[in-house]
ROVEXZA-708675 format. One record per atom (N, C-alpha, C): residue in one letter; x, y, z. Coordinates in steps of 0.2 Angstrom, whole numbers, plus 5000, padded with zeros to 4 digits. Example, Ala and Ser with C-alpha at 12.3 -4.5 7.8 and 13.67 -1.06 7.14 Angstrom:
// ROVEXZA-708675
A506649725039;A506249785039;A506649845039;S506449895035;S506849955036;S506450005039;
***
This chain:
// ROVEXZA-708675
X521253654973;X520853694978;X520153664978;X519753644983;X519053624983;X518853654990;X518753734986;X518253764994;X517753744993;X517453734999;X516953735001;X516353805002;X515853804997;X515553854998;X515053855002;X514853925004;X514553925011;X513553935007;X513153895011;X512453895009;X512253905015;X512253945021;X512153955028;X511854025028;X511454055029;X510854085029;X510954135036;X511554165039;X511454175047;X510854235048;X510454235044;X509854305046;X509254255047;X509354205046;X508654135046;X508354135052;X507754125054;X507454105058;X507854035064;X508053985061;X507953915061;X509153965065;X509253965058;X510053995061;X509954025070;X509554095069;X509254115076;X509354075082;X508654025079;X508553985085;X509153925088;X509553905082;X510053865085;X510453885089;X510653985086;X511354025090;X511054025096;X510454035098;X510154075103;X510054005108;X509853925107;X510053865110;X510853865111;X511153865109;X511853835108;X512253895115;X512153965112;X512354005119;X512153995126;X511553965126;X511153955133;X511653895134;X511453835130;X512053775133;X512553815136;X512853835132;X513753875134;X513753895140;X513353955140;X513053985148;X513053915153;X512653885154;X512553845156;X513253815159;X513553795154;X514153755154;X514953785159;X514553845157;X515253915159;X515053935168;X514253925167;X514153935173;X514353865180;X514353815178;X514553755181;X515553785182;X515753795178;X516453795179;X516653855182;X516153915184;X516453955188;X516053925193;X515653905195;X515453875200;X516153825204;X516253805202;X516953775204;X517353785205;X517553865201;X518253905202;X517853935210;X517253965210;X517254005216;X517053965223;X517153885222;X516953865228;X517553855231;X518353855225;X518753855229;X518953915228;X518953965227;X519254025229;X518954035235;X518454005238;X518254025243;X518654025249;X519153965248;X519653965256;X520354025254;X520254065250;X521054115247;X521154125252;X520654175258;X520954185266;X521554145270;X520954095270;X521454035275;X521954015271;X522054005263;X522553965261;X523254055262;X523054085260;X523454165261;X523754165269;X523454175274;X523354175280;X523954115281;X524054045277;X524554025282;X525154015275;X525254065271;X525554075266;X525654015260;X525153995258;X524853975253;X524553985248;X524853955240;X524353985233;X523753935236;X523253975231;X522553935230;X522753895223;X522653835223;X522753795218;X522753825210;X522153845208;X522353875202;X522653935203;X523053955206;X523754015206;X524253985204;X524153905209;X524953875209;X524753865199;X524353825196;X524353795190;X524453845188;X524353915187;X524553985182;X525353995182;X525353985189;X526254015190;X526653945187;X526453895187;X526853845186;X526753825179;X526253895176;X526153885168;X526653925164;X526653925156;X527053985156;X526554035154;X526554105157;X526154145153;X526254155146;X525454185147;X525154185138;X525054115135;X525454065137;X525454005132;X524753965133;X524653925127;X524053895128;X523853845132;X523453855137;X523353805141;X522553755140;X522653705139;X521953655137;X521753615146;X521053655147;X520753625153;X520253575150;X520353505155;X519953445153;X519453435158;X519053395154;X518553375161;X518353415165;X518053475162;X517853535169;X517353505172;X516653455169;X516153445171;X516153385174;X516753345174;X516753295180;X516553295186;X516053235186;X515653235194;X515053265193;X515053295189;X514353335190;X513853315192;X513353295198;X512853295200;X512853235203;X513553205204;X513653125208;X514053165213;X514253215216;X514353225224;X513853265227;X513253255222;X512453285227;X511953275221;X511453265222;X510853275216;X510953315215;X510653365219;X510453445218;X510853485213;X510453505207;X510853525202;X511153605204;X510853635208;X510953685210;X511653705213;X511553655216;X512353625221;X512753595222;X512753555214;X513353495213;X513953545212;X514653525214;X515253565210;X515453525206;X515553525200;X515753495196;X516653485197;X516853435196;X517753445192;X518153385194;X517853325199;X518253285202;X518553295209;X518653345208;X519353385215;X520053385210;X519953395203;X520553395200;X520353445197;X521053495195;X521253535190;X521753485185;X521453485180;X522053455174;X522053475166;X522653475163;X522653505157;X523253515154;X523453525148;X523953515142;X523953605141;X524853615146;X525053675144;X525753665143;X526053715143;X526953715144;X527053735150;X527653715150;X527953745158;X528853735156;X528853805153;X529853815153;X529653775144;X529353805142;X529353785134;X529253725132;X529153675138;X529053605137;X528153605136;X527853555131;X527153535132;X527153495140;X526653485143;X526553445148;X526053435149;X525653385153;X525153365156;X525053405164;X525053435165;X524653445174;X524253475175;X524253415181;X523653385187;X523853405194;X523253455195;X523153465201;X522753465207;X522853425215;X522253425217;X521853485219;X521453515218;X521053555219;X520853575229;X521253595232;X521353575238;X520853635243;X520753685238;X520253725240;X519753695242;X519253635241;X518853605240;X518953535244;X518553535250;X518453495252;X519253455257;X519753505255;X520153495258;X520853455253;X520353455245;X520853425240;X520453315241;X520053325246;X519953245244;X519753245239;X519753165235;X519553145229;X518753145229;X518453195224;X517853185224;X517253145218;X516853115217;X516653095213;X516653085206;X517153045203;X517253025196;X517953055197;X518453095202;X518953095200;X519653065201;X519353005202;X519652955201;X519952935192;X519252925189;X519152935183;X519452975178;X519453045180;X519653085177;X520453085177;X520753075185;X521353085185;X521653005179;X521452945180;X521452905177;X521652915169;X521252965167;X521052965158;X521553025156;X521853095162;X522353145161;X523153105161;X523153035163;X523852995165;X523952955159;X523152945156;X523352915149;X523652935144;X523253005142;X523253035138;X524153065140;X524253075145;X525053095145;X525453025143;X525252965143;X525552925141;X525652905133;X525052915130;X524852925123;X525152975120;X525253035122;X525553095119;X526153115120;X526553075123;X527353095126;X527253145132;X526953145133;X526953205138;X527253205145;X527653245147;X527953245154;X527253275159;X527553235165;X526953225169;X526953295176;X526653345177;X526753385182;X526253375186;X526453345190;X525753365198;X525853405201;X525553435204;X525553485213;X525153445217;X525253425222;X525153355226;X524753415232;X524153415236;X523853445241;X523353405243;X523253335248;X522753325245;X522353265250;X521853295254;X521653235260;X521453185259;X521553145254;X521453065252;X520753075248;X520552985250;X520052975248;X519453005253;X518652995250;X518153055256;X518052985259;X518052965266;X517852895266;X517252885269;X516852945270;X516052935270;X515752895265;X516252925257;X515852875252;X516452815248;X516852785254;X517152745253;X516752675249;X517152665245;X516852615241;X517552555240;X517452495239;X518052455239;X518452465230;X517952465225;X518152475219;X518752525217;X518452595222;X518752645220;X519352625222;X519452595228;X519952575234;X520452555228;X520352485225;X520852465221;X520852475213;X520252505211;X520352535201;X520952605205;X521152615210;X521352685214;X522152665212;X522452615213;X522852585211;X523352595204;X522652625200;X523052615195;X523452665192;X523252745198;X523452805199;X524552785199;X524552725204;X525052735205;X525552705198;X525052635197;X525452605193;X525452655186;X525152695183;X525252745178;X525852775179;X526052815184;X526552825186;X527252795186;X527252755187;X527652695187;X527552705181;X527352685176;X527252675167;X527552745164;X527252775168;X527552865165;X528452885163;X528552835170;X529352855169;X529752795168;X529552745167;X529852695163;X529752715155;X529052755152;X529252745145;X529752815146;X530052855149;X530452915147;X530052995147;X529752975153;X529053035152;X529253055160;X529753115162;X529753135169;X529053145173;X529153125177;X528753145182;X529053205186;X528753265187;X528853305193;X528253325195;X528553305202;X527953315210;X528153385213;X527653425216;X527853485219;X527353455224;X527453445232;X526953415236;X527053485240;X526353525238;X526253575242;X526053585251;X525653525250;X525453495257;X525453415259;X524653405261;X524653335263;X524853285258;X525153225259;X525253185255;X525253105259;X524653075261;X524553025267;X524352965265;X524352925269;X524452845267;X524252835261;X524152795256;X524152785249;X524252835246;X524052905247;X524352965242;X525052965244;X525152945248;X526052955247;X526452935242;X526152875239;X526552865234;X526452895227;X526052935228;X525852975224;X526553025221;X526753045229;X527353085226;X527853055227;X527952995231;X528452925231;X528552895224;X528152895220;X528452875213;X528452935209;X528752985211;X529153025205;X529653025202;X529853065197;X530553065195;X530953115200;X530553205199;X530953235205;X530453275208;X530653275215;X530053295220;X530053345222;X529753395224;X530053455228;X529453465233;X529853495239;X529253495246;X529253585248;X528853585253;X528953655254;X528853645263;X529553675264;X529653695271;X529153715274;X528953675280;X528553675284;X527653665284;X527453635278;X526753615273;X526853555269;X527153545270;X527353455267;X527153395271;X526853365271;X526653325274;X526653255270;X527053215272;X527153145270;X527253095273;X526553045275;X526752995279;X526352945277;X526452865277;X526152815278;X525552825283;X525552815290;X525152845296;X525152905298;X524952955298;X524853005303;X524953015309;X524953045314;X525153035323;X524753015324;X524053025322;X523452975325;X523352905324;X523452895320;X523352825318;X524152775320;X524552835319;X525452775323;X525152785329;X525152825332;X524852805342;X524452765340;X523752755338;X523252715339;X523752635335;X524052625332;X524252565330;X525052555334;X525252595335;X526052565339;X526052615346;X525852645347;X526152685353;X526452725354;X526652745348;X527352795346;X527152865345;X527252915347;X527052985348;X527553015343;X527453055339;X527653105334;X527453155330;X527753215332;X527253255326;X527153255318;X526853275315;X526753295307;X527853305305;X527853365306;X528253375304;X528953325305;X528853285312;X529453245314;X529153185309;X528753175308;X528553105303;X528553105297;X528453175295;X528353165288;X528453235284;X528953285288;X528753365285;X529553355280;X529353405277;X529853435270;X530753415275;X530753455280;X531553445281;X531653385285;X531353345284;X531453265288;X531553215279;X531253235277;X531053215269;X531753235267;X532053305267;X532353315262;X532953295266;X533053285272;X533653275275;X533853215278;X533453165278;X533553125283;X533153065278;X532453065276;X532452985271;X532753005266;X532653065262;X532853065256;X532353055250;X531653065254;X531453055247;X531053105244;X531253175249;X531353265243;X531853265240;X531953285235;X532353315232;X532753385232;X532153425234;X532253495232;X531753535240;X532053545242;X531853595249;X531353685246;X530853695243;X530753765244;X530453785251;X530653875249;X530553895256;X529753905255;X529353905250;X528553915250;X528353895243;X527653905242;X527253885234;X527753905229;X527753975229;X528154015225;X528853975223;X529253975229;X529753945226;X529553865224;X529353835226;X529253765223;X529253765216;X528553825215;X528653805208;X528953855203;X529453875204;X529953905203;X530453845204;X530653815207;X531053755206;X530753715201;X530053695203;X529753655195;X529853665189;X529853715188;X530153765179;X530853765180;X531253765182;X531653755182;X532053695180;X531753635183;X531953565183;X531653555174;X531153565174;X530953575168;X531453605162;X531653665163;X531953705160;X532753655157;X532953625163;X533453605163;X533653545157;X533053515156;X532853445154;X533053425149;X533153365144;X533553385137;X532953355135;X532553395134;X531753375129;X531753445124;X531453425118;X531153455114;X530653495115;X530653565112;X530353605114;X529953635109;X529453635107;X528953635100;X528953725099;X529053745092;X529153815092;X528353815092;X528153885094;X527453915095;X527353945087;X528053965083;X527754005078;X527153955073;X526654015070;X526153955068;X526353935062;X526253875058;X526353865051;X525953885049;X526153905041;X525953945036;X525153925034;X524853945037;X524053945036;X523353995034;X523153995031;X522554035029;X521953995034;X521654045036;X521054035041;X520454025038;X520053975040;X519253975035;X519154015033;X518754035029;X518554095022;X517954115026;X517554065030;X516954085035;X517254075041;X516454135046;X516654165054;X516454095055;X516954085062;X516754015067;X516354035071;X516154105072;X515454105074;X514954085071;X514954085066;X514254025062;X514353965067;X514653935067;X514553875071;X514153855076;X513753915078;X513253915084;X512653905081;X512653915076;X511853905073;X511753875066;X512253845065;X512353785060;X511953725062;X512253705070;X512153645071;X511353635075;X510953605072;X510253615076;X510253575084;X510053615087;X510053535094;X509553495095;X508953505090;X508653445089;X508853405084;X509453355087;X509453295084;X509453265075;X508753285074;X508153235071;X508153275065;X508353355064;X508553395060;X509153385056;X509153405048;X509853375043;X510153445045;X510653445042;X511153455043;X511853455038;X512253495033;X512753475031;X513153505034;X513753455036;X514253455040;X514853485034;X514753485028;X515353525027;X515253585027;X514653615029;X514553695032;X515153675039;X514853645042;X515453635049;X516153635048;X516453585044;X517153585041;X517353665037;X516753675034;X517153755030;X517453805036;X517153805043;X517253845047;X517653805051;X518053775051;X518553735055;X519453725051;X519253715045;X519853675042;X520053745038;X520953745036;X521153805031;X520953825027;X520853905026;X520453925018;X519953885016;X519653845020;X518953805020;X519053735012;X519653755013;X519953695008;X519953615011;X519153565006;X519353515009;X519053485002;X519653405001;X519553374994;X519253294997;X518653324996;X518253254998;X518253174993;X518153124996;X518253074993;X517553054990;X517553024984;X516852984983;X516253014987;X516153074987;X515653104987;X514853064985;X515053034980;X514553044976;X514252954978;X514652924982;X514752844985;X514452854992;X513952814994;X513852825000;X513852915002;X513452935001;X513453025000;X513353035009;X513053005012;X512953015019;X513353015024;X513952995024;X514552975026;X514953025020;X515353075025;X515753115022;X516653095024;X516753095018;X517653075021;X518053135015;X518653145019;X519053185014;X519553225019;X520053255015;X520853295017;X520553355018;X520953375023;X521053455025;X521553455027;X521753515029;X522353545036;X522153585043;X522153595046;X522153645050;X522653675054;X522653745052;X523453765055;X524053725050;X523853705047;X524553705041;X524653615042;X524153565047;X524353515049;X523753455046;X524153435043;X523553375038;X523053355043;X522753325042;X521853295042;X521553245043;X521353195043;X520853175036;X519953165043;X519853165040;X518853185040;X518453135040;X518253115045;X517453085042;X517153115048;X516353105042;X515953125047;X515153125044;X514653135046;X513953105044;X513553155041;X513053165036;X512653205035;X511953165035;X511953075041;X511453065040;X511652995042;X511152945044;X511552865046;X511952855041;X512352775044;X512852755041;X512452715037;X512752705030;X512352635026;X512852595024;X512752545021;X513352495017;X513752535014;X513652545009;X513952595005;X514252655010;X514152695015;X514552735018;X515052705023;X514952665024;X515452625031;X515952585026;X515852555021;X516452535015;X517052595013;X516452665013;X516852715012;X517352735015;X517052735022;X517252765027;X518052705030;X517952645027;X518352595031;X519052605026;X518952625019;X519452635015;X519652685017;X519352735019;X519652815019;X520052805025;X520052765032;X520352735038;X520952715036;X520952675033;X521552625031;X521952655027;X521752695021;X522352745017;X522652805019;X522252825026;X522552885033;X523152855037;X522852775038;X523452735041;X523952715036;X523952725030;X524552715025;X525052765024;X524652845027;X524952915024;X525252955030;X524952905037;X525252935042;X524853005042;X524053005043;X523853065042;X523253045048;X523453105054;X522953075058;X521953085057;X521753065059;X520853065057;X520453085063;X520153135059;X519653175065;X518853155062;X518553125068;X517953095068;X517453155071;X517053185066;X516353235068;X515853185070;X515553185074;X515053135076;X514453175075;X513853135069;X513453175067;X512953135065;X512753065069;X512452995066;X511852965070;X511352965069;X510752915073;X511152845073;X511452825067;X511652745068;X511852725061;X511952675061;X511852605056;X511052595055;X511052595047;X510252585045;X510452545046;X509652525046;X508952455047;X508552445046;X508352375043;X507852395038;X508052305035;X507652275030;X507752205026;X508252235023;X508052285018;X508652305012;X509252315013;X509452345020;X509952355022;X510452305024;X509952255027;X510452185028;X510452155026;X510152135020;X510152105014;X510752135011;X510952215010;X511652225006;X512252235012;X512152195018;X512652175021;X512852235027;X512452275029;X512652305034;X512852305041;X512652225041;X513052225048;X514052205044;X513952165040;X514652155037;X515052195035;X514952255033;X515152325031;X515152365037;X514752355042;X514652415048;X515452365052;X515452325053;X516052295054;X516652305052;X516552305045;X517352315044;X517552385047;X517152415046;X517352495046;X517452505056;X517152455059;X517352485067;X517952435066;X517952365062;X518752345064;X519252405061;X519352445057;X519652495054;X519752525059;X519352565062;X519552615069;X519652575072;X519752505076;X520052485080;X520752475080;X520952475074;X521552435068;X522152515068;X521752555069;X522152625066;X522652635069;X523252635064;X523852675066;X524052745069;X523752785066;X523652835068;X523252885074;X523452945074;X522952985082;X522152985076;X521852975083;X521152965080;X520753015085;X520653075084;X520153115089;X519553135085;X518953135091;X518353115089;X518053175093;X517653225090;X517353295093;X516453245092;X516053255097;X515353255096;X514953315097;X514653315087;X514353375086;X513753355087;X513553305087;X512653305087;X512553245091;X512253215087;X512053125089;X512453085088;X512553055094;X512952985091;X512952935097;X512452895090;X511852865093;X511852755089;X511952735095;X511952645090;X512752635090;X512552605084;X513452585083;X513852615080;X513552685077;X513652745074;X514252765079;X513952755086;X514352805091;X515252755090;X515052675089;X515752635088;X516052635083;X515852635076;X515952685068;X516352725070;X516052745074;X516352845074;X516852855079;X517252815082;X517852805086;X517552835092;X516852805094;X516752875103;X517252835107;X517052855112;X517552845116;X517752785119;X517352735118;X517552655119;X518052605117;X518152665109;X518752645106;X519352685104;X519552695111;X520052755113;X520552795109;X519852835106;X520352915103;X520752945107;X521352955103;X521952995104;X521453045110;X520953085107;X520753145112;X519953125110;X519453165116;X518753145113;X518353215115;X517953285111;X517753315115;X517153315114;X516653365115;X515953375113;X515853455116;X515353445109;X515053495109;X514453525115;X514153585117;X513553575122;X513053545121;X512853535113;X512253505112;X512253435110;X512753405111;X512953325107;X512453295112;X512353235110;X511653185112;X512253125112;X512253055117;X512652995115;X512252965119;X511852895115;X511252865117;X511552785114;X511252725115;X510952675111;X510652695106;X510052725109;X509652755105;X509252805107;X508752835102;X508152915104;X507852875111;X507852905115;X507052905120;X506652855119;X506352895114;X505552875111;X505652815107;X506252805103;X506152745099;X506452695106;X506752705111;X506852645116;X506052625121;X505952675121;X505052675123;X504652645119;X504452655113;X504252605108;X504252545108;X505052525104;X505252465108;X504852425112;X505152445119;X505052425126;X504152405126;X503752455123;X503052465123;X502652395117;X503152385111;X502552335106;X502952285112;X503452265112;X503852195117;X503352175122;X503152215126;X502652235131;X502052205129;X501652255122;X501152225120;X501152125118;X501652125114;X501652065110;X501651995117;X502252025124;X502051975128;X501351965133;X500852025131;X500252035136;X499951975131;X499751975123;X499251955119;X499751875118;X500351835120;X500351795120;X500251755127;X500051805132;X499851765138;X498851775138;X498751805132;X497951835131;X497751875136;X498251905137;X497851955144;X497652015140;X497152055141;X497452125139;X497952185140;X498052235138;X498752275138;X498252335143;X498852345148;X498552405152;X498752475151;X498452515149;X498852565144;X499052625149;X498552625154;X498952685158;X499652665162;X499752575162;X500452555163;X500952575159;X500652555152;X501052545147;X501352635146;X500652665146;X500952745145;X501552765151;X501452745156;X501852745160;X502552735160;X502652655159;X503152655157;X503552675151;X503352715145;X503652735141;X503952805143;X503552825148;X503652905150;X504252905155;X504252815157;X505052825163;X505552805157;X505352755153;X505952765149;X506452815145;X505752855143;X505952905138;X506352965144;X506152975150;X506453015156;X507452975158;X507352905159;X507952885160;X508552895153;X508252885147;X508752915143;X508752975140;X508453015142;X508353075140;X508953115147;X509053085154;X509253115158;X509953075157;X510153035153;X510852995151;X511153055146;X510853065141;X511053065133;X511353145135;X511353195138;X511653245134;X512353245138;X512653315138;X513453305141;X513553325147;X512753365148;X513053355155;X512753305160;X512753255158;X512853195159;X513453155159;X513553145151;X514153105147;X514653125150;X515053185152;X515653225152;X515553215160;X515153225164;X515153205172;X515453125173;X515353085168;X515353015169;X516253035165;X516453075163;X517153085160;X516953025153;X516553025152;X516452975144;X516653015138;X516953085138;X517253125135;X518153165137;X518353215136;X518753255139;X518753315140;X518053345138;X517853395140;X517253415135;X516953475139;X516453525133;X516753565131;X516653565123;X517253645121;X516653685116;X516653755118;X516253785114;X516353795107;X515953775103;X516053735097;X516453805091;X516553865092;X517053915090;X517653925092;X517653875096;X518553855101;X518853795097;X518153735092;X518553685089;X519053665084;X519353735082;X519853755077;X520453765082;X520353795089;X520853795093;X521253745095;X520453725098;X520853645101;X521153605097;X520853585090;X521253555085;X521653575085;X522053605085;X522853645085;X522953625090;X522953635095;X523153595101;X523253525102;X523153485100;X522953425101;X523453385095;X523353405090;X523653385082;X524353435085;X524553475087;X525253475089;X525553425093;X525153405097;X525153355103;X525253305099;X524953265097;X525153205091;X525653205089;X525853265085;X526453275080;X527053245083;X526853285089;X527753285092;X527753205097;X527053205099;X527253095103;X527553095097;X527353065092;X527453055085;X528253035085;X528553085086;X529153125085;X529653085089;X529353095098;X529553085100;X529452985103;X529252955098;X529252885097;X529652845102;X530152855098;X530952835103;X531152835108;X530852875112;X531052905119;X530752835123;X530352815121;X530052765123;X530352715128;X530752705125;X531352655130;X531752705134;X531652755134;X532352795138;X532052765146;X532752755150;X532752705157;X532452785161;X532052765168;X531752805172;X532352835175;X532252895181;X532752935186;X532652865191;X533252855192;X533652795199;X533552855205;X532952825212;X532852865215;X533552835220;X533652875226;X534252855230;X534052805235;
***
C-alpha cells in the first residue's frame, strides 16, 4: 500500500482563490453548453407541430435510461460561426457521445437539426471526423440519427468540400472492420449526405419525413426537366418499397428508434456488465480538486495531491521517485482497472523524460494503459541541459509515446506548453481519448516569453543594420504578440478548434476515467472482431 497523503490546506487563502477561479471557468463553460441546448430547443413548437422529437429527445430515447452517457466536444465552433462571444453557439451542429443503447457501448452522433436546420456548422466537420475515429479505435458500434440540410454554402469552402469525404469513407471503414452502422434518417438526407445513410449497415426511415435524394425537385427540373415531388424522389416509402435502400419503415421518431434499440438489442455483440469492480474510492473529496490546481500557470504545484483524489483508496506506487523527481510516473487503479501515470510537477529534464520513456515501454510490456496529466511549461533549456542530452532524451521519450502499444489518454490539467505538450501525448499524437480541464493553457509557449523572443530578435536585427530600436513599435508589438497567444492558449479556444474531446469538470475526472478505460478494456477484448465481413446491402 502507498497512499498518498494529503498536504492540501482547503481553508487556504490561495485553495479559496483557485475554487473560486476554477468554478467561474465551469460556469462559464456550462453556460456556453446551455446556450446550445436552448438555441435548439428553440424550434420544439415547429419540430412538435409536425410530429417530431427535438434532436436531443431523439439521443435520450435512443439511450438507455439511467446509463452513462459521455458528451464530447460541447465547445466546438466556438466563436468560428460569429465573433461575438456573446452569440456564438457552440457544438458543430452535432450531438455526439459514448452511451449504450440495448446494453451495447456505442458511439452516437447526431445532427443537431434544431439549429440552423441541422446544417454543418463550423468545426463540425472536425468534430464529426474525430467521434468516427474514436468509434473506430474503441470498437464501437456506430449510431446516427441523420436530419440534416448539408453543408451552409454561404461559407462554402472547397477544403471542407473534400476533407467532407472522409465522413463517408470512415464509414465505409466502420463496417468493414465489424463495427455496425445504424442509421435512423429522421428527415433530410440530400446530395452528398445521402450517403451518409447510403453507407450503413441497417437503415431506418420514418414515413412521411425521410427525405433521401441525390437532387432534390429543384435542382432535377433545373438539371433534367423532370418534375417530382420529395416524397416521390426520395421519401421513406419509395425507399423502403421500391429502391430498397430502407430497411425498416417507422411510423414516426418514436418508432424509429424503437426499431434502433431493437436492431441493437438483436446483435450478437458483447454487452459490458455495469456492476462496478471491487473498488475503494479516494480516501480524499474530489471536490478538493477545484482549488488544488492554480490557473496561474507559473504556480507549483504537486500533482500527487491530484492523483490522491482520482485514483483508488488514493493508492499509487510511484516509480523512482527520487530520479528525475519532476516527472512523476507510477501504478494506480481506478475503479478496480489498472493505470499507469505520468505526469509533471515541473518541466521535463533529461533525467525525467529517461524516466518517463522507461515507465512507457514497461506499460507496453504489461498491457497496462497510461494516463498522461499534463502539467509542464516544456523541456528545459539552458547549456547544462543540452550538454546532458535533452534534446536526445526528450526524444526518446516522444519516440515511446509514438511507439506505444497500449490506450494512451491524456487529461490537460494546466500547462502544456513546448514539446512538453508532445512528451505528454497531446493531441497530435493521437491519444486513445484527450480531455481538459477549464483552466488548462496549450501554447508553444508563455505570451510573454514569445514577446520577448520576438522583441531581443527585433532588437539585435535594428543594431545590425545600426539603426536605432523604436520602443513604442517594439512595445507595441509585444502587446499584439502577447494578445495573439494569450487569445490561442486556453480551452475555449483549443476545444473550439476540437484540439481536445471535450472540457470536463475536473470532479467528473474520476468519472470519465471510468468510462473511457471501460472503453479500452472491451476494444481490447474485442480485437478479433476486426476482420468480421460488413452487412451485404441488397
Amino acid at each position: 500500500m502507498a497512499t498518498i497523503e494529503n498536504t492540501i490546506s482547503s481553508t487556504s487563502a490561495a485553495f479559496q482563490a483557485n475554487r473560486d477561479g476554477m468554478l467561474g471557468l465551469i460556469a462559464r463553460m456550462r453556460d456556453l453548453e446551455s446556450r446550445t441546448r436552448n438555441a435548439s430547443a428553440a424550434a420544439k413548437d415547429r419540430f412538435h407541430q409536425r410530429g417530431q422529437l427535438l434532436p436531443r429527445e431523439r439521443v435520450a430515447l435512443v439511450l438507455d435510461p439511467g446509463a452513462p452517457f459521455l458528451e464530447l466536444s460541447t465547445l466546438a465552433g466556438y466563436m468560428f460561426d460569429t465573433p461575438d462571444a456573446a452569440k456564438s453557439v457552440p457544438g458543430g451542429g452535432v450531438i455526439a457521445g459514448i452511451g449504450f443503447v440495448s446494453g451495447v457501448r456505442c458511439m452516437v452522433s447526431a445532427n443537431d437539426s434544431g439549429i440552423d436546420a441541422g446544417a454543418l456548422q463550423p468545426y463540425g466537420l472536425d468534430k464529426t471526423l474525430r467521434v468516427q475515429e474514436l468509434a473506430l479505435e474503441n470498437r464501437l458500434p456506430y449510431v446516427q440519427l441523420v436530419e440534416s440540410a448539408g453543408a451552409n454554402l454561404l461559407r462554402y469552402r472547397v477544403e471542407d468540400f473534400v476533407r467532407g469525404g472522409n465522413i463517408f469513407r470512415n464509414l465505409a471503414r466502420l463496417s468493414a472492420a465489424g463495427l455496425p452502422v445504424v442509421t435512423v434518417t429522421h428527415g433530410s438526407s440530400t446530395a452528398g449526405g445521402a450517403y451518409q445513410t447510403g453507407l450503413s449497415d441497417y437503415i431506418v426511415m420514418v414515413r412521411g419525413r425521410t427525405r433521401a435524394f441525390l437532387a432534390g425537385p429543384p435542382l432535377l427540373k433545373a438539371a433534367t426537366g423532370e418534375i417530382a415531388t420529395e416524397e416521390e424522389l426520395g421519401g421513406a416509402e419509395m425507399h423502403t418499397a421500391i429502391s430498397g435502400l430502407g430497411d425498416y419503415l417507422a411510423e414516426d421518431d418514436r418508432d424509429a428508434l424503437r426499431i434502433a434499440r431493437e436492431i441493437m438489442s438483436k446483435l450478437n455483440w458483447d454487452r459490458p456488465s455495469h456492476d462496478a469492480l471491487q473498488a475503494k474510492p479516494p480516501r480524499y473529496d474530489q471536490d478538493d480538486l477545484l482549488g488544488i490546481m492554480p490557473l496561474d500557470h507559473k504556480r507549483p504545484v504537486d500533482m500527487r495531491q491530484i492523483i490522491a483524489r482520482i485514483v483508488d483508496d488514493s493508492d499509487f506506487v510511484e516509480m523512482s521517485p527520487n530520479y528525475g523527481p519532476a516527472t512523476l510516473c507510477g501504478h494506480a487503479r481506478i475503479e478496480g482497472q489498472a493505470i499507469g501515470i505520468v505526469t509533471n510537477n515541473g518541466p521535463l529534464d533529461p533525467a525525467g523524460a529517461n524516466k518517463a520513456t522507461h515507465f512507457i515501454q514497461a506499460c507496453c510490456q504489461s498491457r497496462t494503459p497510461i494516463l498522461y496529466l499534463n502539467n509542464t511549461t516544456g523541456y528545459m533549456v539552458g547549456r547544462a541541459y543540452e550538454e546532458a542530452g535533452m534534446i536526445k532524451h526528450g526524444s526518446k521519450m516522444i519516440q515511446a509515446v509514438t511507439s506505444a502499444t497500449v490506450p494512451q489518454i491524456t487529461i490537460y490539467c494546466g500547462a502544456s506548453f513546448g514539446a512538453g505538450n508532445y512528451g505528454m501525448c497531446g493531441r497530435g499524437f493521437h491519444p486513445r481519448f484527450c480531455f481538459s480541464w477549464p483552466n488548462a493553457k496549450t501554447a508553444v509557449m508563455g505570451g510573454e516569453q514569445a514577446a520577448e523572443t520576438m522583441a531581443i530578435v527585433t532588437e539585435a536585427a535594428a543594431a545590425r543594420r545600426g539603426k536605432p530600436v523604436e520602443r513604442d513599435k517594439l512595445d507595441a508589438m509585444k502587446a499584439q504578440i502577447i494578445g495573439v497567444f494569450d487569445s490561442q492558449m486556453d480551452v475555449f479556444a483549443t476545444s473550439a478548434r476540437v484540439l481536445d474531446d471535450g472540457v470536463i469538470d475536473p470532479r467528473d475526472t474520476r468519472a470519465v476515467l471510468t468510462e473511457v478505460l471501460a472503453s479500452c478494456r472491451e476494444a481490447e477484448a474485442r480485437e478479433p472482431q476486426r476482420m468480421q465481413f460488413s452487412v451485404a446491402r441488397p
